[in-house]
N, C-alpha and C positions, 0 to 999 in steps of 0.2 A: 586297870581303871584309869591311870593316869595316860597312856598310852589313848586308851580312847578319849581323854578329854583333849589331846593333844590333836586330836587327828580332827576333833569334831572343831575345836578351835581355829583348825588352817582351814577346814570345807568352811566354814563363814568367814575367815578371812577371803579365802577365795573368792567367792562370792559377792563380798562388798568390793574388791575391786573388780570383777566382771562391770557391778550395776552402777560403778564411778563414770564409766564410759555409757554417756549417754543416749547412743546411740543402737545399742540392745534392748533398749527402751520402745523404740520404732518398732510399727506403728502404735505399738498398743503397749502399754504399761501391767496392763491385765489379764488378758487374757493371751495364754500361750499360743496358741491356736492360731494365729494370727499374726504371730512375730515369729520372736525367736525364744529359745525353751534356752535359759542359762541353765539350767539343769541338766539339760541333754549336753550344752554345748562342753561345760566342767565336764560331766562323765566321761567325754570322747577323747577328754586328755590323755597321754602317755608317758608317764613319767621318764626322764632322760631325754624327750626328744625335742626341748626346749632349743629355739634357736640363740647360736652366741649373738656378743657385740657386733663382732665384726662380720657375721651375717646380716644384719640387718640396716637400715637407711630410711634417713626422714626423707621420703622424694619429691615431696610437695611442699616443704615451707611450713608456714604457722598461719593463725589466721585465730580473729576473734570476734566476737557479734554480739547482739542483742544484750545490752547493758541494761542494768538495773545501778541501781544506786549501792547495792551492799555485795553485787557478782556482776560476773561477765562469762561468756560461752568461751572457753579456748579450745584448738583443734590443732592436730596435724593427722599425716600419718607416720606409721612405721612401719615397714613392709621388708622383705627377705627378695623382695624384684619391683621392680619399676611399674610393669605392669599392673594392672588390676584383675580380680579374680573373674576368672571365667565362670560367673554363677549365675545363668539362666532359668532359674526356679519357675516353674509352674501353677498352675491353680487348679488342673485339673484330679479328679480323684479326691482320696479322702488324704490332702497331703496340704502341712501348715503353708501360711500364704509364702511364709520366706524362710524354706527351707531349702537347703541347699540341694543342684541337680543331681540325676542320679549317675553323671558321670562325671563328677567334679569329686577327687580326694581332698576332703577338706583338712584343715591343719590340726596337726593333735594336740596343741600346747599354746598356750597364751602367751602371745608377747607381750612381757611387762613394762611398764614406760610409768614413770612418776615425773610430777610438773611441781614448778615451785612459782611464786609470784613475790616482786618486791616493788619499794616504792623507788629503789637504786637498781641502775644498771650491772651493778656486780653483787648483789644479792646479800649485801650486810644485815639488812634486816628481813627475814621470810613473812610475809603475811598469810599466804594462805600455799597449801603443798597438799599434794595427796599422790594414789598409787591408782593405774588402772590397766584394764587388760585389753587388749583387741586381739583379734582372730581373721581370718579368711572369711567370716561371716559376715563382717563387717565391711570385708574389701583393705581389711587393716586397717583403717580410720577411727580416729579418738577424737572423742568431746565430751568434756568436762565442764562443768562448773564451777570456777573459782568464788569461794564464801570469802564473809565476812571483810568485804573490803570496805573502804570508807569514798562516801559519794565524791563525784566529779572528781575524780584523782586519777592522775596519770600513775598507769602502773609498766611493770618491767615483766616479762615471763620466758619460761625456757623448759622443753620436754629435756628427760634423759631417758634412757635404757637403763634400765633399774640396772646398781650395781658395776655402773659404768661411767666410763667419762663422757661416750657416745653421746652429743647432742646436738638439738636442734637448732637453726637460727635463732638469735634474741628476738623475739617478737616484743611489741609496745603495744598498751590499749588504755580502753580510759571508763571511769565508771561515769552512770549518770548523776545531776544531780536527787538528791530529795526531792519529792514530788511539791515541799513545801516551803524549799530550798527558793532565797531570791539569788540568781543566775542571769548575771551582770550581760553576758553574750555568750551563745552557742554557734559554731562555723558548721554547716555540711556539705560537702561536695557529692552530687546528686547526677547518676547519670542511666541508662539504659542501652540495649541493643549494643554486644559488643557481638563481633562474628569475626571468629579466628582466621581465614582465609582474603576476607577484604583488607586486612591490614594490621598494626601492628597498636598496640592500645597503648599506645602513649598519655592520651587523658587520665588512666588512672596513678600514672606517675608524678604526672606534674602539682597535686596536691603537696605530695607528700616531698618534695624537694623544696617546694614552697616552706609546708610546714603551716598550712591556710588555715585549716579544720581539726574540729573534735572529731565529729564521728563521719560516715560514708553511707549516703541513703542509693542502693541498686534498685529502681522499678523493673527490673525483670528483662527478659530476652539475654540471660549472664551468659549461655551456651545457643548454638544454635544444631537443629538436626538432620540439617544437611551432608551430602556427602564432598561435598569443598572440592571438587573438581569440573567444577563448571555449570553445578545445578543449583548454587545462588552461593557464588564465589569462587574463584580459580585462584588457590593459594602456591601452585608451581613457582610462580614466577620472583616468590619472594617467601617460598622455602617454609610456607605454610599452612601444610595440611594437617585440616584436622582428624583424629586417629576415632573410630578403625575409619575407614575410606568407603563408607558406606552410607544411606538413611537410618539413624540410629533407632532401635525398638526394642529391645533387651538388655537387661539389667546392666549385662558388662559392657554392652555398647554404649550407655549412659555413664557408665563410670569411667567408661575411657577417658569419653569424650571433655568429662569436665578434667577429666587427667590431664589431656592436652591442653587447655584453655590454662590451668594451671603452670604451663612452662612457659608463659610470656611473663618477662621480668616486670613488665610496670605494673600488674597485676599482683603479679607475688611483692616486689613492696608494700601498693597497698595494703593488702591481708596483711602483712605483718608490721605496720606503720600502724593502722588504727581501726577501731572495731566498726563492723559494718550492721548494717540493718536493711536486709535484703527482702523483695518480693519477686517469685517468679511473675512472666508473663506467659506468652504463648509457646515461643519456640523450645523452654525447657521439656518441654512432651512435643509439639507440632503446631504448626500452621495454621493462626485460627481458628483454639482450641475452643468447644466449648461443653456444658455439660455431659453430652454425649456425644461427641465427638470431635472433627478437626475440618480443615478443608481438603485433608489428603487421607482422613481414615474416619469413618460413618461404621453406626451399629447397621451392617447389612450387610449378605451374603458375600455381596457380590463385592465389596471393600474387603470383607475379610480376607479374600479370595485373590484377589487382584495387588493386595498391599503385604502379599506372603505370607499368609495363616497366622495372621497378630491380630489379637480383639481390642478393642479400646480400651477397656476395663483393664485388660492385662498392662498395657504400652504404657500408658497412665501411671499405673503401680509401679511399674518398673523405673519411668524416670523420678517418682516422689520419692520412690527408696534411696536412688545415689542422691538425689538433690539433699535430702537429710543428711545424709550419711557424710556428703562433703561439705557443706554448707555453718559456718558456725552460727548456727539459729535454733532458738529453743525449738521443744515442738509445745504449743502452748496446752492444747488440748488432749492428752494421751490417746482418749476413746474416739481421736479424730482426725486419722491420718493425712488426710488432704486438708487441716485447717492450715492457715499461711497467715491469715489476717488475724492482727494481735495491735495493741499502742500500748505507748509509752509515755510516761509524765515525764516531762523534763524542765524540773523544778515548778517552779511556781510562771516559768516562762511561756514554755508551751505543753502542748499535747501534740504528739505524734501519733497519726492514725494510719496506719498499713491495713490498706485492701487487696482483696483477689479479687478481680473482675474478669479473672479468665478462667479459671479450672472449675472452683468451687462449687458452681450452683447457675451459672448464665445460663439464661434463654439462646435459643439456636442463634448461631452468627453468621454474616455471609461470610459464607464458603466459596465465594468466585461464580459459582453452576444456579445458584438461589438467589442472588441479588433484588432481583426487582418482589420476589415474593419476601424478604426479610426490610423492606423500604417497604413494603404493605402495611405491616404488621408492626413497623418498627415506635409505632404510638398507643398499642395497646398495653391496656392498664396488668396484665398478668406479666407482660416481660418483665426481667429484670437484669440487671447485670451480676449481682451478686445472690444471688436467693432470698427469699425471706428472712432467713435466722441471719443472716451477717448481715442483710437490711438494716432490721431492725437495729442490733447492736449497733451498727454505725451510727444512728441515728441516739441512740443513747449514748455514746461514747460523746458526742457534739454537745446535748447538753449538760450531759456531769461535768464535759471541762468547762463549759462558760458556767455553771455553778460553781465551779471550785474558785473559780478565779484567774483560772489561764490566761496570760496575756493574749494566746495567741491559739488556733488550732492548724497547725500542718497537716496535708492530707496526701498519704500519696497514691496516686491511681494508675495502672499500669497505660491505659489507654490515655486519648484528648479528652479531656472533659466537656470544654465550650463545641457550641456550635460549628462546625467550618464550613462555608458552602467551598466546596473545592469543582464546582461545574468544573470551569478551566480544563480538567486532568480527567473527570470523570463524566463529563455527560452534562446536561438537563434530565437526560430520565430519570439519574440517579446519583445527584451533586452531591452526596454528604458520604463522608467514613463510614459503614454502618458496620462494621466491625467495632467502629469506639462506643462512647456514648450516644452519639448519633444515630445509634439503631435500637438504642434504647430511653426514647425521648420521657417515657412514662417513671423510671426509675431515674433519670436525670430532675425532672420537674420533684419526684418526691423530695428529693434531696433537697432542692434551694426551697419547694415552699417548708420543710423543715425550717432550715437558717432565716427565711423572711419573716414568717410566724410569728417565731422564738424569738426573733430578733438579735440572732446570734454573731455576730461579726468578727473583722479580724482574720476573715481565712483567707488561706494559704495553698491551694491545690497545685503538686509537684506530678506531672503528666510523663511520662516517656513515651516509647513503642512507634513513633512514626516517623522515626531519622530525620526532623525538623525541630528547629525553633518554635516557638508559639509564646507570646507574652499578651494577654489577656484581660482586663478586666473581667471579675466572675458576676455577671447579672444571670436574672430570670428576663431574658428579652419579651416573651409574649405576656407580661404581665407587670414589670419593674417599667416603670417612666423612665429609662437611661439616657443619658445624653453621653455621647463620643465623646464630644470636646473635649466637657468638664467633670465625668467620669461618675457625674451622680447618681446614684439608689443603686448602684452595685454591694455586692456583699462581701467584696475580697478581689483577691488576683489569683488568676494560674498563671503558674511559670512552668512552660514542659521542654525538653531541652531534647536535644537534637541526639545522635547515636556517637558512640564510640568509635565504631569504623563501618556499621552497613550505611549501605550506600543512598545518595540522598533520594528520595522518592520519585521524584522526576527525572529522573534519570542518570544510573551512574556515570563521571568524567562531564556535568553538563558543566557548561560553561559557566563564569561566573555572571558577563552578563545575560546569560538566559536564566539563570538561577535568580538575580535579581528584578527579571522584567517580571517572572512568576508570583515573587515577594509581590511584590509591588499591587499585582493583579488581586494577588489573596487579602492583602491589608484594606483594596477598597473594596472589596468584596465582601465581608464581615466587621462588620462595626463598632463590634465589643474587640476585634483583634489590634493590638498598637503595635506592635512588630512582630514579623515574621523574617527568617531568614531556613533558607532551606540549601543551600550551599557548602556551609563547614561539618566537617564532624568536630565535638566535640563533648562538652559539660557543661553545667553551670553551679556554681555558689551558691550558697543562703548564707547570710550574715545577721541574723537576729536576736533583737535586743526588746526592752518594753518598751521604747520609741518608734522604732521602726526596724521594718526587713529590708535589707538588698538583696540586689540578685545579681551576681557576677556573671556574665554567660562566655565563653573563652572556646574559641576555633583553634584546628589545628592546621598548622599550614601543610603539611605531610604525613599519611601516615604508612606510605608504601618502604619506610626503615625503621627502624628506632631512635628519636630524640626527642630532646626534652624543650621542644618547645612551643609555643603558643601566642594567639593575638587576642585581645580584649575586643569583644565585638559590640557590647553594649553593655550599661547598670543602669540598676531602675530600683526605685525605691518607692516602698510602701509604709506611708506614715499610722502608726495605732489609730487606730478608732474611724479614719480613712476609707478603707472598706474600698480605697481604689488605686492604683497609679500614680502616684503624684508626677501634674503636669510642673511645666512640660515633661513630656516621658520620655525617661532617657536623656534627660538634660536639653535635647533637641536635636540630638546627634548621635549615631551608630557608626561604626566600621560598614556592617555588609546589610543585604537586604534591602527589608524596606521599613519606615519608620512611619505611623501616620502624623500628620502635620510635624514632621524635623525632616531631618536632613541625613542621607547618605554619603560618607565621604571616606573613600577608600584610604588607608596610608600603611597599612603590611607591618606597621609597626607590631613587632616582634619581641617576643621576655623568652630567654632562653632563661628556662624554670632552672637549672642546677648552675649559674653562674652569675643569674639575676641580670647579665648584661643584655641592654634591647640594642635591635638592630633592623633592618627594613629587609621584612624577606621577600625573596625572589622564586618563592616558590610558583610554579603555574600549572601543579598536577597536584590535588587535596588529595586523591588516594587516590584508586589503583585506576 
């Protein structure tokens, strides 16, 4: 008897540390059928064929996310090879959605890995520790939940190999405040579109040398699913291709790839400098994706056909599974593996609002071949960018915070929000993005008559996805009384910030002055626009407080190597209850672009982020 209560005692230990790893969890919490069976995966163990210490390797670093005030998401991996698991699962037959191929030997034994968290970088006091397992199921990849920590507090953390000295880098992260918490200032460094083959992501390092920011907001485009040899990037020439060497569409081609993405250093500092709060966009699945499908893979024969016998449905699930699997972000909904859109209180300051406006639930997008028929349609009242159910939530999420009292509502949307007539680049037939919100003018209008109605002010909308600048006044133009000048019966600002390293939209290597005659053209061309710059890659800042937000925006002067440096290309401040830009915008003066009413004036002046000292660079190639 006692024999058996022993055995029965380790099968539930076992088991709690399987479901410590939150990532067994995916997609589904409930139903096995659908995931993955921890029961099957226990039974498959073999006792003795546990891998040692010195078999095994954390190969990707640390990395931690979606804060809460009392936890934080921490991740790494542990793996027995560098690689990631060749496990191409299927869907067809009576076979669970993510079970392993039927020619993949999957691992018989758990690698055990326990985490510890402290308020000290040498771990005097433990706050929160625990024990968990990952497998060949998972690709080796852990995520965990650190409990019971105490809000806004910088914390310390570190995997080991149970049993061992073997560990991981010291990762740093930070909890949020109380939702009810007053929270003096929050810093985010906010960025999108990084693409491993156009160059080397120095922006995500330069924060963290600074030492600028709390937390790290990614609006998406984190990987791209190209094949990096010349079919939108040629990373030869600076020794960076990304892995496998192909258009990604299967599980392990997905996990490679954020594998690779993973071996750029300024990268892996961040993840492990401070926790992030990420949304995919398009290219983590493909190329203006949308509900049912992309602009290079349609539900039809002849796509299936043509794009190697991969269905959308499947392509889809393949990349949501590594994006979990790698990514340290709750899944918020269990019974809802494609949800991404989730907010956060952050204190009594703001509310942070993350949407999908690409996977989820959008109405058809142009696809490149459909243009003029999605500018048809692109004002009917049934489109939407986000579906109904994440509609609506949005729309309740806006007024619970200005009921609560939020200073402030941040919003991040992976597309441009505002208006752009971009004629210039695209036409008279067809002047506007309509991939962004511009193709979805009906779900755009719901939105601000929401905010105008309610009378909701204060926002804040943080745009990526178009490897440009954009700083915005946020009005309803065919209904708000707006005045340019003086920036009144707006409801807020977008701040959408330029790319990491894809290349700038009009074309990569353009010149600076053609880059700015473009600026120039787009700022009098849209009204609600006060600067544009499409020239640098880069980032930008948020600095806010219950007074006011800045917004830091920072170009890179190179990114065909690795360094750490940068030029300050504009700030612009948004005073509470303002609801616009405080003129003049920009003080009246930018580095690059164009500015409406200030002034452009180049000076190269240069902050080399890891020694603080400025200097006037001579750079005259921004990437490749």
């Amino acid at each position: 008897m006692r024999s058996a209560i022993s055995l029965l005692s380790f099968s539930s230990l076992a088991l709690a540390s399987w479901t410590q790893n939150l990532n067994y969890r995916s997609p589904s919490d409930h139903h096995p059928g659908l995931g993955i069976s921890l029961h099957k995966v226990n039974k498959r163990n073999v006792p003795g064929t546990q891998y040692t210490a010195s078999q095994l390797n954390f190969t990707h670093g640390v990395a931690s996310g979606d804060p809460y005030s009392d936890s934080v998401i921490l991740w790494t991996r542990v793996a027995p090879m560098f690689d990631s698991v060749d496990d191409n699962s299927t869907v067809s037959g009576y076979v669970p959605l993510y079970s392993h191929g039927a020619n993949l030997t999957a691992s018989t034994a758990p690698v055990c890995v326990q985490f510890k968290v402290s308020k000290s970088s040498n771990f005097t006091h433990v706050e929160s520790s625990g024990t968990a397992y990952t497998s060949s199921d998972v690709d080796y990849t852990v995520k965990v939940e650190a409990k019971n920590l105490t809000a806004f507090t910088r914390y310390y953390y570190q995997f080991n190999v149970c049993g061992s000295n073997k560990t991981s880098p010291l990762g740093r992260t930070k909890t949020a405040p109380d939702a009810n918490d007053y929270t003096a200032e929050v810093g985010l460094a906010v960025y999108s579109c990084s693409n491993f083959p156009f160059g080397f992501f120095n922006a995500y390092g330069n924060p963290v040398r600074k030492d600028s920011v709390d937390y790290v907001i990614h609006l998406g485009d984190y990987i791209y699913e190209y094949a990096g040899d010349g079919d939108y990037g040629y990373g030869y020439s600076i020794n960076r291709i990304p892995k496998p060497e192909r258009v990604i569409t299967t599980l392990y081609d997905y996990r490679e790839r954020l594998a690779t993405y993973r071996t750029d250093l300024d990268l892996l500092a961040s993840h492990q400098a401070y926790p992030w709060i990420p949304v995919w966009d398009d290219h983590e699945v493909s190329d203006n994706t949308y509900r049912d499908g992309a602009s290079e893979l349609n539900n039809t024969e002849a796509s299936f056909v043509s794009d190697g016998g991969v269905s959308v449905d499947q392509r889809k699930m393949n990349a949501v599974r590594a994006y979990f699997e790698w990514m340290p972000i709750r899944q918020v909904e269990m019974d809802d593996n494609l949800r991404i859109w989730r907010s956060f209180s952050i204190g009594s300051l703001f509310d942070l609002v993350m949407l999908d406006t690409r996977q989820y639930d959008r109405s058809i997008t142009d696809l490149y071949w459909n243009t003029d028929y999605v500018h048809d349609i692109s004002n009917d009242a049934g489109r939407s960018m986000m579906g109904s159910r994440q509609e609506n939530w949005f729309y309740n999420q806006l007024t619970q915070s200005a009921n609560r009292g939020a200073a402030w509502r941040v919003i991040g949307s992976q597309t441009v929000f505002s208006r752009v007539n971009e004629s210039a680049a695209y036409g008279n037939t067809n002047p506007l993005d309509y991939d962004a919100w511009d193709g979805y003018q009906s779900s755009r209008n719901r939105t601000l008559s929401h905010l105008y109605d309610n009378g909701i002010g204060n926002n804040i909308v943080m745009s990526g996805d178009s490897h440009a600048s954009w700083v915005s006044d946020l009005v309803w133009l065919d209904h708000a009384n707006y005045n340019s000048t003086s920036g009144n019966n707006s409801i807020g600002v977008e701040f959408a910030g330029s790319a990491v390293s894809s290349p700038c939209p009009y074309g990569q290597n353009i010149t600076l002055t053609a880059a700015n005659n473009a600026s120039n053209w787009l700022v009098h061309a849209n009204e609600e626009l006060q600067w544009q710059d499409i020239y640098y890659r880069g980032y930008f800042e948020l600095h806010i407080n219950y007074d006011e937000v800045t917004a830091n925006y920072f170009g890179l002067p190179t990114i065909i190597n690795r360094n750490p440096n940068e030029i300050s290309l504009a700030n612009f401040t948004v005073k509470s209850g303002a609801n616009k830009l405080q003129r003049p915008v920009a003080g009246g003066l930018v580095e690059s672009g164009a500015l409406k009413l200030g002034q452009v004036v180049q000076t190269n002046a240069t902050n080399n982020t890891e020694t603080g000292v400025w200097f006037v660079s001579q750079e005259d190639v921004e990437d490749i």
